[in-house]
C-alpha positions as CSV (number, residue, x, y, z in Angstrom):
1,X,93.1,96.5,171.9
2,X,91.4,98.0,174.9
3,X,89.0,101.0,175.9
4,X,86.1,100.7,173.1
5,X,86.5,99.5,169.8
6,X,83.9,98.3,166.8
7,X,85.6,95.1,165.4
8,X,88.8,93.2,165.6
9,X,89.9,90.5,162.8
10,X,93.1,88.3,162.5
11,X,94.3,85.5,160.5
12,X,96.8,85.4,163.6
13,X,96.7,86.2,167.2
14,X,94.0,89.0,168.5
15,X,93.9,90.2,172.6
16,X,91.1,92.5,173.6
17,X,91.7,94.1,177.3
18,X,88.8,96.5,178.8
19,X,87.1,97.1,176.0
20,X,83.4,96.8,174.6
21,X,83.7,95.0,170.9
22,X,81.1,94.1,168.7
23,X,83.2,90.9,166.5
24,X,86.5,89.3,167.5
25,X,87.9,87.0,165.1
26,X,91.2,85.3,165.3
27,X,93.4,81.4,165.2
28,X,94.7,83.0,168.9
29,X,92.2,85.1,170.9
30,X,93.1,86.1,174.3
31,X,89.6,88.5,176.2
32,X,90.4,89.8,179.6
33,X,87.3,92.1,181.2
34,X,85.7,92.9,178.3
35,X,82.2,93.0,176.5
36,X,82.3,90.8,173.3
37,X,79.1,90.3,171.0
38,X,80.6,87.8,168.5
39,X,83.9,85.4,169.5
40,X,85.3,83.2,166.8
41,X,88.5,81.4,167.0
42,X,90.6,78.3,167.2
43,X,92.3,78.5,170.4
44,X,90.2,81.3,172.7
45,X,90.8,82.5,176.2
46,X,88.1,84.1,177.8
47,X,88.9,85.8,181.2
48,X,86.1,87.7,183.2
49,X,84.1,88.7,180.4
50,X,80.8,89.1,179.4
51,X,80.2,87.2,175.9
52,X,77.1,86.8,173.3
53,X,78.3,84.0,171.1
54,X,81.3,82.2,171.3
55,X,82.5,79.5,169.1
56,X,85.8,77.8,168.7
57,X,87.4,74.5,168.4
58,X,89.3,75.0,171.8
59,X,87.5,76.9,174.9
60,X,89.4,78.1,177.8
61,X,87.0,80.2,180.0
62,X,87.2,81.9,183.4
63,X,84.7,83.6,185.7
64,X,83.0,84.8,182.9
65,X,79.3,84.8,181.5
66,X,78.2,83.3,178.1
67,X,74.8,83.3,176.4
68,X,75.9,80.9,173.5
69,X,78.5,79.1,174.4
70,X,80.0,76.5,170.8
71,X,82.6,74.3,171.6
72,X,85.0,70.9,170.7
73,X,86.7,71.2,173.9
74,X,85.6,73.4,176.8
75,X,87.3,74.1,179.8
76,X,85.8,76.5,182.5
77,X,86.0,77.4,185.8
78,X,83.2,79.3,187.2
79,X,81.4,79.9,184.0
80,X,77.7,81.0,183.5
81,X,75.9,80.1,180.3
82,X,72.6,79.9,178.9
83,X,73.4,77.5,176.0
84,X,76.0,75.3,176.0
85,X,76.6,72.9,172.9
86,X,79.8,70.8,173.6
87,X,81.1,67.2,173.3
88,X,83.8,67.6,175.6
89,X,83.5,70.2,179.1
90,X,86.1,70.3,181.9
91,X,85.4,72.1,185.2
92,X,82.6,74.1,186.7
93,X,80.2,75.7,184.2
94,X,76.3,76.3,185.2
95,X,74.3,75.9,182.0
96,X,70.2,76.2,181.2
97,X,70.1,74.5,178.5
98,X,73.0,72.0,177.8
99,X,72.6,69.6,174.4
100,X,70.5,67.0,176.0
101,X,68.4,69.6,177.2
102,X,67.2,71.3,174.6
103,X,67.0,68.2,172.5
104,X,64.4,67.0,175.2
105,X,62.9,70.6,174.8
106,X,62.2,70.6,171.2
107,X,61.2,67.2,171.8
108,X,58.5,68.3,173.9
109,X,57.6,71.6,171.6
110,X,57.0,69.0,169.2
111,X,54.4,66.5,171.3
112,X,52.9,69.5,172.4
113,X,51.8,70.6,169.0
114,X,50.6,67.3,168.2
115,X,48.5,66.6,171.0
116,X,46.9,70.3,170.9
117,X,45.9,69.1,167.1
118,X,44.9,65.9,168.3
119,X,42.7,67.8,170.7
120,X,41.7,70.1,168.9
121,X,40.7,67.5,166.0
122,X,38.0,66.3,168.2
């Protein structure tokens, strides 16, 4: 698939080339320079592309950017993401907010509220 196109669905393999797509869904997905809102797959290939929401039980990911970035096993190389959620990562990936991070920052959403009640409580 390439140039623009809406969604693309497949029980089996699915490759998007230059192209701006709004769902991908596939057991093989293969994205070379393209725009992708939604990513679902088994075994997914990412290769510079801009993505929304990934998720897949096997990550392969190359000079690329990721908002949302769901995972079993990731491997990148020169990856940008803002969320990454991921027991297993391989290479270079620069994240904002990796699981231990934004378990510490709900954590600290959380003591916030209770210490403005406390305060305000008194």
């Amino acid at each position: 698939m390439s140039e623009t196109a809406t969604d693309a669905a497949s029980m089996g393999e699915v490759s998007v080339k230059n192209a701006a797509v709004r769902s991908v869904t596939g057991n093989e997905v293969e994205v070379e320079q393209s725009a992708v809102r939604e990513l679902r797959g088994d075994e997914v290939e990412v290769e510079q592309s801009a993505l929304l929401f990934a998720n897949a039980e096997r990550l392969t990911v190359k000079n690329s950017s990721v908002v949302a970035l769901i995972g079993r096993d990731v491997e990148a190389r020169e990856v940008n993401t803002v969320f990454l959620l991921s027991p297993r990562v391989r290479g270079t990936v620069r994240t904002v907010f990796d699981a231990r991070a934004a378990f510490a920052f709900g954590l600290g959403i959380i003591i916030g509220r209770r210490l403005l009640k406390l305060l305000r409580a008194n």
